[in-house]
KEMAR-50674 format. One record per residue (C-alpha): x negated, y negated, z; chain. Coordinates in nm, 3 decimals. Layout:
<sites>
+---------+---------+---------+-----+
:       X :       Y :       Z : mol :
+---------+---------+---------+-----+
:       X :       Y :       Z :   A :
...
+---------+---------+---------+-----+
</sites>
This chain:
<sites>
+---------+---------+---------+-----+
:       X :       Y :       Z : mol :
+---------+---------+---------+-----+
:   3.242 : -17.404 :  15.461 :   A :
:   3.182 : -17.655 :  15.228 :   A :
:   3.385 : -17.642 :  14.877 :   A :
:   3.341 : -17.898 :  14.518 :   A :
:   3.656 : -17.874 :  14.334 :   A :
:   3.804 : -18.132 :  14.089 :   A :
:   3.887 : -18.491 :  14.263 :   A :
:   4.268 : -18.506 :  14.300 :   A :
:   4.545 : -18.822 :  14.381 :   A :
:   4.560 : -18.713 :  14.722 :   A :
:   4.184 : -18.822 :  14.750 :   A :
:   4.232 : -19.191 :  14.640 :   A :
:   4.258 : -19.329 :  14.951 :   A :
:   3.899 : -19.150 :  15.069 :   A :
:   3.775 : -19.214 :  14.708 :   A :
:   3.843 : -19.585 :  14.719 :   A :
:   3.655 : -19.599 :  15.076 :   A :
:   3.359 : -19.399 :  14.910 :   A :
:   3.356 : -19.694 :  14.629 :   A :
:   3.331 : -19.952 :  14.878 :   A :
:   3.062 : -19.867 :  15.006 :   A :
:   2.822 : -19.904 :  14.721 :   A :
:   2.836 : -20.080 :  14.399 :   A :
:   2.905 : -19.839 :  14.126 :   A :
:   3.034 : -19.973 :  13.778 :   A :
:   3.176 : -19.544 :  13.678 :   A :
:   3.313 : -19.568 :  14.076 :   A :
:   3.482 : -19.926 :  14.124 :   A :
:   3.679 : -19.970 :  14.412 :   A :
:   3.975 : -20.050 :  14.278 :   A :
:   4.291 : -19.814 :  14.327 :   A :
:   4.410 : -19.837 :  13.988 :   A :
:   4.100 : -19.752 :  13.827 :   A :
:   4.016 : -19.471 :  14.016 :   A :
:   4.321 : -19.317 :  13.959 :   A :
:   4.313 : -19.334 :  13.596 :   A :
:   3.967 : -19.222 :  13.646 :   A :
:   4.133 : -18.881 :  13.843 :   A :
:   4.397 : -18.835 :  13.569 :   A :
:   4.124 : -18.844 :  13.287 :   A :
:   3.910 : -18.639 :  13.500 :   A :
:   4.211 : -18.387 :  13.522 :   A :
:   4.320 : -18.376 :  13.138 :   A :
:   3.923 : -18.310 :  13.061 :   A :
:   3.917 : -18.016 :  13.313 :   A :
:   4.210 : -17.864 :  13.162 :   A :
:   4.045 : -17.928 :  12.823 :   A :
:   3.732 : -17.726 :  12.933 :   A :
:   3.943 : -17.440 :  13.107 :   A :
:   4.112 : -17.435 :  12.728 :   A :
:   3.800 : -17.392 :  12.550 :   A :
:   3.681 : -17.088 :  12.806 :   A :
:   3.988 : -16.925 :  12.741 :   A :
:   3.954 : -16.917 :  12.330 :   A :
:   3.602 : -16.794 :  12.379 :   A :
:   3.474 : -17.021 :  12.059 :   A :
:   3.128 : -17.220 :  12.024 :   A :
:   3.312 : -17.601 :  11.965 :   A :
:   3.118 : -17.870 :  11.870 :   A :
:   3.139 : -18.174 :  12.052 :   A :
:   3.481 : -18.363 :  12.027 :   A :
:   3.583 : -18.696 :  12.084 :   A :
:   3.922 : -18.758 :  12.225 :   A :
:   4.195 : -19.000 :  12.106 :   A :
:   4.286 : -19.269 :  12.417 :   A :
:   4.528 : -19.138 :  12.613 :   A :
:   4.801 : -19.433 :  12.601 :   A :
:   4.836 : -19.400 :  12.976 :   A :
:   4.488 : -19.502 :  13.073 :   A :
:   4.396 : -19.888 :  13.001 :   A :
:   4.185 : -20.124 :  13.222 :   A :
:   3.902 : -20.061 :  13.364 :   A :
:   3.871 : -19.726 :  13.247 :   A :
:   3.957 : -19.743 :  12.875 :   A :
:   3.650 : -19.766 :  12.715 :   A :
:   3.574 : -19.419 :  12.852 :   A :
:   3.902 : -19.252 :  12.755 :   A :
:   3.794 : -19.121 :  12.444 :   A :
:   3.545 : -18.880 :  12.602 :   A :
:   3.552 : -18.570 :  12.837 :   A :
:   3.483 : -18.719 :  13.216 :   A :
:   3.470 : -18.517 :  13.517 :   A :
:   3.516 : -18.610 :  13.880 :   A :
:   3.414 : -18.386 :  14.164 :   A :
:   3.437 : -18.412 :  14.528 :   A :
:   3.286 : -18.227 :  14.781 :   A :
:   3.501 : -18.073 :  15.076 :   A :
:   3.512 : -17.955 :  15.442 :   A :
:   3.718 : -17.632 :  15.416 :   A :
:   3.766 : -17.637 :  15.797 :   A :
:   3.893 : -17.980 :  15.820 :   A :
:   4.022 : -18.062 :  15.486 :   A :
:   3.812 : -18.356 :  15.477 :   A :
:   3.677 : -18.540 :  15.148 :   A :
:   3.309 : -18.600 :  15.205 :   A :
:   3.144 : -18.725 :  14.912 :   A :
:   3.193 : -18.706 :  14.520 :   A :
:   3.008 : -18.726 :  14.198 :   A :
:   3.089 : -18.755 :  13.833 :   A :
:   2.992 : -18.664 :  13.455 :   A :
:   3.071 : -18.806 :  13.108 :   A :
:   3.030 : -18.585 :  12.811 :   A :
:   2.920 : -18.847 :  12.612 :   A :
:   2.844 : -19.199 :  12.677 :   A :
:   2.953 : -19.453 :  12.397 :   A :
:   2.885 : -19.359 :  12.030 :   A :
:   2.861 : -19.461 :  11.710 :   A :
:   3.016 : -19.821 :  11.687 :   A :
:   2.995 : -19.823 :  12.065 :   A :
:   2.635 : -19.850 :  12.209 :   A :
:   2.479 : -19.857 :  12.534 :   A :
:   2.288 : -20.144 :  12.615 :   A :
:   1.963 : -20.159 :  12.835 :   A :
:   1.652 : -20.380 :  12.859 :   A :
:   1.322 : -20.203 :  12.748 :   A :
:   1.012 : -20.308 :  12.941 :   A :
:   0.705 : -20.406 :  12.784 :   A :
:   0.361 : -20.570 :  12.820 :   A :
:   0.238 : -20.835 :  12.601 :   A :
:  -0.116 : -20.943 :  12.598 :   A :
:  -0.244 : -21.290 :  12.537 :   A :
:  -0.637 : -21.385 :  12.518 :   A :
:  -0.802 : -21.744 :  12.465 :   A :
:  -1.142 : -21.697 :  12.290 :   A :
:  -1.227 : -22.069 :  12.374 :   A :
:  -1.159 : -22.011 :  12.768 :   A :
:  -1.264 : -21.654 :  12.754 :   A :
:  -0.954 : -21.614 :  12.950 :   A :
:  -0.669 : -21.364 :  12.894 :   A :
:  -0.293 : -21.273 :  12.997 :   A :
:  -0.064 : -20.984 :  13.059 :   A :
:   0.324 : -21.019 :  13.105 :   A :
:   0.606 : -20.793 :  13.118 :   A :
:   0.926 : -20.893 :  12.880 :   A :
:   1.289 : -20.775 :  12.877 :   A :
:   1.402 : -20.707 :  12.486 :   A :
:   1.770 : -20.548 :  12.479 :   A :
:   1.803 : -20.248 :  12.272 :   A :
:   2.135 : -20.058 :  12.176 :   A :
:   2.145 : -19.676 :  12.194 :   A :
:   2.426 : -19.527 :  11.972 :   A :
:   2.369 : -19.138 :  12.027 :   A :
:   2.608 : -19.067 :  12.300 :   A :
:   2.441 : -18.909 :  12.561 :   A :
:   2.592 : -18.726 :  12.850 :   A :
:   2.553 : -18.975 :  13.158 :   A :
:   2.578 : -18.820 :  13.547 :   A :
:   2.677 : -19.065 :  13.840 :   A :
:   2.920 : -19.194 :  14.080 :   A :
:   2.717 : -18.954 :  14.338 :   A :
:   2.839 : -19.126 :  14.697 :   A :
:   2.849 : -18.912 :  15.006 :   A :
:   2.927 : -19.038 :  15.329 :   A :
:   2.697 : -19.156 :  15.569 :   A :
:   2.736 : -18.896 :  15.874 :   A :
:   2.704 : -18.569 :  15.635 :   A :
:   2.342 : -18.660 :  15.473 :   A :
:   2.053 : -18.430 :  15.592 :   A :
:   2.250 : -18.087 :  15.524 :   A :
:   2.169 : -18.066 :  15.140 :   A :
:   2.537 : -18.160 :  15.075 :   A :
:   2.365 : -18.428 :  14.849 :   A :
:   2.205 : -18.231 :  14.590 :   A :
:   2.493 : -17.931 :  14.612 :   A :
:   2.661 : -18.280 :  14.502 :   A :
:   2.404 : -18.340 :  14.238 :   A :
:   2.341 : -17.995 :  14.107 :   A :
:   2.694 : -17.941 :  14.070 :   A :
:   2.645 : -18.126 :  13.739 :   A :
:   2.360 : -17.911 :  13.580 :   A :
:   2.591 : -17.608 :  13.656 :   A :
:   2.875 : -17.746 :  13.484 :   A :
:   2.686 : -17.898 :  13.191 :   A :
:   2.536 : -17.491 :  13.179 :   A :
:   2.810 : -17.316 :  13.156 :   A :
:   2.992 : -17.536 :  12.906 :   A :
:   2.667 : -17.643 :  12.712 :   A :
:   2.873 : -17.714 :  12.397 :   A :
:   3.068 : -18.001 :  12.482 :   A :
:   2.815 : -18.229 :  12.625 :   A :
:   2.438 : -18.372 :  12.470 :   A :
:   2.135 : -18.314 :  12.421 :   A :
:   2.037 : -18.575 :  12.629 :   A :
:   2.160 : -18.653 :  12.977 :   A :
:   2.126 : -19.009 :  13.086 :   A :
:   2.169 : -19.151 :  13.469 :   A :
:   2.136 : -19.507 :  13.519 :   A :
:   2.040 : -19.563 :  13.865 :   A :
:   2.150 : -19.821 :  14.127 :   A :
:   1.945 : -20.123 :  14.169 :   A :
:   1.886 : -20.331 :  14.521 :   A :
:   2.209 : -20.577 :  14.620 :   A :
:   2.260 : -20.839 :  14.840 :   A :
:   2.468 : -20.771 :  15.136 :   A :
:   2.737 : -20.958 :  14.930 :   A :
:   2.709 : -20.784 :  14.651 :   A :
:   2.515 : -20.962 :  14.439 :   A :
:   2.217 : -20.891 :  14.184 :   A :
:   1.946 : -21.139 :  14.179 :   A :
:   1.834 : -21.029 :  13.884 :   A :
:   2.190 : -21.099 :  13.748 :   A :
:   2.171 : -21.446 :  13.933 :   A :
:   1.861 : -21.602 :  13.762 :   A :
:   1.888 : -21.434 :  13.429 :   A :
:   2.219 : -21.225 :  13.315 :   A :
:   2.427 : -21.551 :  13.456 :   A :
:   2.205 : -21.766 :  13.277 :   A :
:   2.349 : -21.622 :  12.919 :   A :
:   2.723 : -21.517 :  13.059 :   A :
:   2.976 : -21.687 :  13.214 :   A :
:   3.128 : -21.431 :  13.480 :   A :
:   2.988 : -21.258 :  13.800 :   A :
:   2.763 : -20.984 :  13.881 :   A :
:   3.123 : -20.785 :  13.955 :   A :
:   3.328 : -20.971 :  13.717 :   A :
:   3.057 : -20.854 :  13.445 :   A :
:   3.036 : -20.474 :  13.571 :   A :
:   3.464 : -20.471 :  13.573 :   A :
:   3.414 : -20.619 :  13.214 :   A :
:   3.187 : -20.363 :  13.102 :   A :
:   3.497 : -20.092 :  13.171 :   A :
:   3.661 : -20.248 :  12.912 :   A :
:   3.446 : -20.356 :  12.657 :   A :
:   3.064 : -20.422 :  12.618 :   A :
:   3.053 : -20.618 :  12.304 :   A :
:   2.996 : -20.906 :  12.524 :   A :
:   2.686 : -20.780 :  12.577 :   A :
:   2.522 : -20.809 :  12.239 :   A :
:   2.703 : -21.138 :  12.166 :   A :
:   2.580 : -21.337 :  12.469 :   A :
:   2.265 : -21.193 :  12.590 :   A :
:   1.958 : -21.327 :  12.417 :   A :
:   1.795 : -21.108 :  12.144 :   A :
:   1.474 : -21.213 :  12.159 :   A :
:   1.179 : -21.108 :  12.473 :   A :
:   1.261 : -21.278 :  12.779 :   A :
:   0.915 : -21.322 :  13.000 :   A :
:   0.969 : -21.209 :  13.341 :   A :
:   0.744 : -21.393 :  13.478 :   A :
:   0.953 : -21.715 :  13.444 :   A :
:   1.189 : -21.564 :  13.684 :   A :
:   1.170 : -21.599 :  14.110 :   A :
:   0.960 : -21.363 :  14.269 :   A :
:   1.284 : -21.219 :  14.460 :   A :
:   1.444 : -21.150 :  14.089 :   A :
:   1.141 : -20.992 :  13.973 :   A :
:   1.075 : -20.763 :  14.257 :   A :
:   1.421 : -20.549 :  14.178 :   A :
:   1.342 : -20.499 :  13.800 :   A :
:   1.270 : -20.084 :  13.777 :   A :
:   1.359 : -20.059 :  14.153 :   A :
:   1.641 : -19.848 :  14.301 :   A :
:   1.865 : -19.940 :  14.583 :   A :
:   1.773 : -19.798 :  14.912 :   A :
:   2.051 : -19.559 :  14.916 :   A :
:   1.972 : -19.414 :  14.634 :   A :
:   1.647 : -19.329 :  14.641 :   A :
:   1.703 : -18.977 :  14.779 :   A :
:   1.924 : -18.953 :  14.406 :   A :
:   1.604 : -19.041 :  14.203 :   A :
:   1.415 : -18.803 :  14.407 :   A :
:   1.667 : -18.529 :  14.311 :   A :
:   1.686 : -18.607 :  13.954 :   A :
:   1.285 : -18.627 :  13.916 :   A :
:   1.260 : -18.258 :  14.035 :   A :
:   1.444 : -18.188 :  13.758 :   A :
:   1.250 : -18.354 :  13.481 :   A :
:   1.444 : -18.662 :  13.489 :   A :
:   1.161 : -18.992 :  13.342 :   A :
:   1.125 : -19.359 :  13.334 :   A :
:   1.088 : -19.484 :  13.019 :   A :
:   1.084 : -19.813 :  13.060 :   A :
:   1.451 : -19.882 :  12.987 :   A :
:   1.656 : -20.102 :  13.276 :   A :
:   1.995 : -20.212 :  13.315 :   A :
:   2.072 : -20.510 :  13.156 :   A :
:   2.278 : -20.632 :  13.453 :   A :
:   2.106 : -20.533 :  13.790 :   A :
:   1.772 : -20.407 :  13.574 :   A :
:   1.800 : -20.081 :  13.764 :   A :
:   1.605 : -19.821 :  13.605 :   A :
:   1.772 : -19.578 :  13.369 :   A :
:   1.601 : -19.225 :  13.411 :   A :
:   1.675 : -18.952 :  13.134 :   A :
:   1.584 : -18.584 :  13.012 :   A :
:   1.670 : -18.319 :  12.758 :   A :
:   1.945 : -18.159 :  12.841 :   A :
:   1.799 : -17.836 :  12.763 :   A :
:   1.481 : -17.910 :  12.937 :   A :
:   1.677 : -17.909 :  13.279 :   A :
:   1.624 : -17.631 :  13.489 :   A :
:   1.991 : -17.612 :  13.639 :   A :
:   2.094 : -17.598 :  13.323 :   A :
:   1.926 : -17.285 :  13.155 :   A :
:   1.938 : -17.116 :  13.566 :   A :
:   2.326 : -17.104 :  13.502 :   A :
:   2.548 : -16.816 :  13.337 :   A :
:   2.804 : -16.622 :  13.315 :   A :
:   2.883 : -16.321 :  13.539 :   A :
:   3.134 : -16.095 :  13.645 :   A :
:   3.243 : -16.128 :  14.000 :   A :
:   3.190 : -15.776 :  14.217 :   A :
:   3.322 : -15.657 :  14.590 :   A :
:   3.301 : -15.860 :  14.845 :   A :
:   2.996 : -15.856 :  15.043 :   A :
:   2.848 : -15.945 :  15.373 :   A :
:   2.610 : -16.226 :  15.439 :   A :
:   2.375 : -16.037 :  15.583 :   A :
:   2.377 : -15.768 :  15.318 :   A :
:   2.273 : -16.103 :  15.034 :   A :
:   1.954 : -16.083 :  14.926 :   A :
:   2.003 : -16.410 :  14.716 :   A :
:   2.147 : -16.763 :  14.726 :   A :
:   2.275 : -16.996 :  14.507 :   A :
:   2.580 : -17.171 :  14.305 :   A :
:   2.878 : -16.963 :  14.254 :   A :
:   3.197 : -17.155 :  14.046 :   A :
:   3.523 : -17.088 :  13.936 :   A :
:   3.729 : -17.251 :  13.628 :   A :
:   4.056 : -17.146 :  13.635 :   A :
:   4.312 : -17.140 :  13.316 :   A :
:   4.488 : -17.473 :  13.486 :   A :
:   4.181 : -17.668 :  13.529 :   A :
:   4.089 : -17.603 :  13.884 :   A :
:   3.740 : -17.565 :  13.974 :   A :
:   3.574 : -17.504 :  14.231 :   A :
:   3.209 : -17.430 :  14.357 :   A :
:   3.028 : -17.283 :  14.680 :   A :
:   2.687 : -17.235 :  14.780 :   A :
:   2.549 : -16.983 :  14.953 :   A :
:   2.454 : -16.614 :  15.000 :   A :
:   2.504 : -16.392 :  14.742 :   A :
:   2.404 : -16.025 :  14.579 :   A :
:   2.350 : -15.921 :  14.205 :   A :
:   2.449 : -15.570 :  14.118 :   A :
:   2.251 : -15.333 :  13.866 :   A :
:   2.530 : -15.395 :  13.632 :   A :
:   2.524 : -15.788 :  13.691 :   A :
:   2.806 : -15.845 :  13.900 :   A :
:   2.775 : -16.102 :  14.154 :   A :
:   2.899 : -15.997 :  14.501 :   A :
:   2.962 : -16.303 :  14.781 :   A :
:   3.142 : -16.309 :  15.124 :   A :
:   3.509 : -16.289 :  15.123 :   A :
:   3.561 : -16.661 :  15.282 :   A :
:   3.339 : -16.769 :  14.966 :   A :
:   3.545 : -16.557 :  14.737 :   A :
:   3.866 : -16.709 :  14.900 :   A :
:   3.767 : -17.059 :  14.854 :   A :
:   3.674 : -16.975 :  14.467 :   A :
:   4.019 : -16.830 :  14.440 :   A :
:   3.875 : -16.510 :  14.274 :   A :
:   3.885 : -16.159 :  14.248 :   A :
:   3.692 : -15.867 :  14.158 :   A :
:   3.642 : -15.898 :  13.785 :   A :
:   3.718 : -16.246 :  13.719 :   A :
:   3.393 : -16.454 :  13.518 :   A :
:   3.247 : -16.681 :  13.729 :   A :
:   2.904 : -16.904 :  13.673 :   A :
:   2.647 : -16.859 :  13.850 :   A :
:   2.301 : -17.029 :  13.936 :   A :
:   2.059 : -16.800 :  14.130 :   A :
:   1.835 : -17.044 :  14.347 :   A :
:   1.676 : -16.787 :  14.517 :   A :
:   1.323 : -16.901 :  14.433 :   A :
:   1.372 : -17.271 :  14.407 :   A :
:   1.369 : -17.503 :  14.114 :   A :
:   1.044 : -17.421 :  13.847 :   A :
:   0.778 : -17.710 :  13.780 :   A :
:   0.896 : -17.903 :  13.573 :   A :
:   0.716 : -18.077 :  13.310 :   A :
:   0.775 : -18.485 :  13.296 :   A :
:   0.837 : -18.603 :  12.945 :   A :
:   0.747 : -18.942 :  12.910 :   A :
:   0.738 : -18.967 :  12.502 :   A :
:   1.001 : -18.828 :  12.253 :   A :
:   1.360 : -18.721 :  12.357 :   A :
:   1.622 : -18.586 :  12.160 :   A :
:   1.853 : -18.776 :  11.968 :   A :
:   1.749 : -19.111 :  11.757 :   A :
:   1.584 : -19.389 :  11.948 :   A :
:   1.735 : -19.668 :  12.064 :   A :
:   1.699 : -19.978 :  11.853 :   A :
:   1.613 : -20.374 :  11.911 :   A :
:   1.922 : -20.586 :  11.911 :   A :
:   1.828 : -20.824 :  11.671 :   A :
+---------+---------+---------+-----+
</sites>
């Protein structure tokens, strides 16, 4: 059986091999950072079990730093972050992990991306006219709720474990609506060199600042006022850079196309916005508008049941008082009272019992169609950094 729960200390050592792996500015592989990461991820889980237990509709908080976490991971301490990781109950095993952020920067702490858009030229006297795509950096302000960090190894791809990783987020955000946004941003990976390195940074981002494609992602963990102060504020023409730099602008990494995939079932758009490092595209929806999202509620857990006596399948999760969670997926039968029965080694690995609320999201019949929004979002626009 396969089990999410919260990430814990005893999984740095697989955590910090998942990092390496890919390139991941909310999953750098760096021991220190990912175990403040854990510890925030924790305190935030424990904060969420809190709010479940006083039954009250909270507003959106933001939390002081926690004096303990500095780094890499400070300029995130001052909102909710969650780390899962996805586990083989039969061998203990870590196998891949994801993460959410309430809310992503602020007021007096934007997020910075470059927005993509054509500019046409025309000579009357040549009858002759141009078309070229330019970079402008924006700032966003609102704060949206970001998803990422989704790694999972290798040899366990091909079993679904990769959107159970994925969806895992939706169910969450659904069941605690409250403290996250009402938009949900993901900022995709972009294509690397085997070394590590961004062309795009290469030819344009290292044109303006002084520090590497990693030095500049490590930075960003810290601070991103850098950002604003270095990088140019006017268009930048794309067509002045190489081919090879060009060709990864809006493009995701190999490995993470299967991600994109996942995320554009669920109404997840394009809208024109790119990193301002790597210029991998950010993709973004109303958090309302997400199916996962309004799929997920409350219920009461029933009996156990058999597998073969299921009529249904889906997400089942558990929050306990201290901050544990944990989520299966499976088989799974609603009673006429709405009671959710599952089999007792699901119910075991939930640590539940007969009575206790769990969430659940009934996939029986797939994900709806999903409409695409490619205009207006919620929350303000972001603005021109000029």
């Amino acid at each position: 059986m396969f089990v999410i729960r919260r990430a814990k200390l005893e999984d740095m050592g697989t955590l910090l091999k998942l990092a390496r792996t890919v390139h991941f500015i909310n999953l750098p592989a760096d021991s220190d950072a990912i175990g403040a990461k854990v510890a925030v991820s924790r305190a935030s889980f424990q904060r969420a079990a809190s709010r479940t237990e006083r039954k009250k509709d909270l507003k959106p908080e933001r939390k002081g730093r926690d004096a303990r976490v500095q780094g890499l991971t400070a300029g995130l301490a001052e909102t909710d972050q969650f780390m899962f990781v996805l586990e083989d109950t039969q061998s203990g095993s870590v196998l891949g992990t994801s993460q959410l952020i309430a809310h992503m920067g602020g007021p007096g702490n934007p997020n910075f991306g470059f927005k993509l858009e054509k500019r046409h030229f025309f000579a009357g006297d040549i009858k002759t006219g141009t078309s070229h795509i330019v970079a402008r950096l924006y700032k966003d302000e609102s704060g949206p709720t970001e998803i990422g960090g989704l790694i999972l190894q290798s040899a366990s791809r091909g079993a679904n474990l990769g959107r159970f990783l994925s969806w895992v987020r939706f169910h969450f955000i659904g069941m605690r609506r409250e403290m996250f946004a009402d938009r949900v941003l993901a900022e995709m990976m972009a294509p690397v060199t085997d070394d590590g390195r961004s062309l795009f940074w290469e030819y344009l981002g290292r044109r303006f600042i002084p520090l590497s494609y990693t030095e500049a992602d490590t930075q960003c963990g810290r601070s991103r006022e850098f950002i604003a102060a270095l990088l140019p504020h006017e268009d930048i023409y794309l067509s002045l850079l190489p081919p090879a730099a060009r060709d990864v602008v809006g493009v995701v990494h190999k490995e993470t196309v299967p991600a994109r995939r996942i995320l554009e079932q669920l109404g997840f758009a394009f809208r024109d916005f790119v990193d301002p490092f790597d210029a991998g595209p950010q993709l973004e929806a109303p958090t309302d508008d997400i199916p996962l999202v309004g799929m997920t509620r409350p219920r009461l857990m029933g009996d156990p049941a058999e597998a073969g006596a299921c009529d249904r399948t889906g997400m089942v999760s558990m929050l306990h008082k201290d901050g544990e969670f944990f989520a299966v997926w499976g088989p799974m039968r609603l009673s006429e009272d709405g009671r959710v029965s599952i089999p007792a080694d699901a119910m075991a690995a939930l640590a539940v019992r007969p009575g206790d609320e769990v969430g659940i999201t009934d996939m029986t019949d797939g994900i709806p169609p999903v409409e695409h929004h490619a205009g207006v979002f919620a929350g303000p626009e972001p603005k021109r950094v000029d």
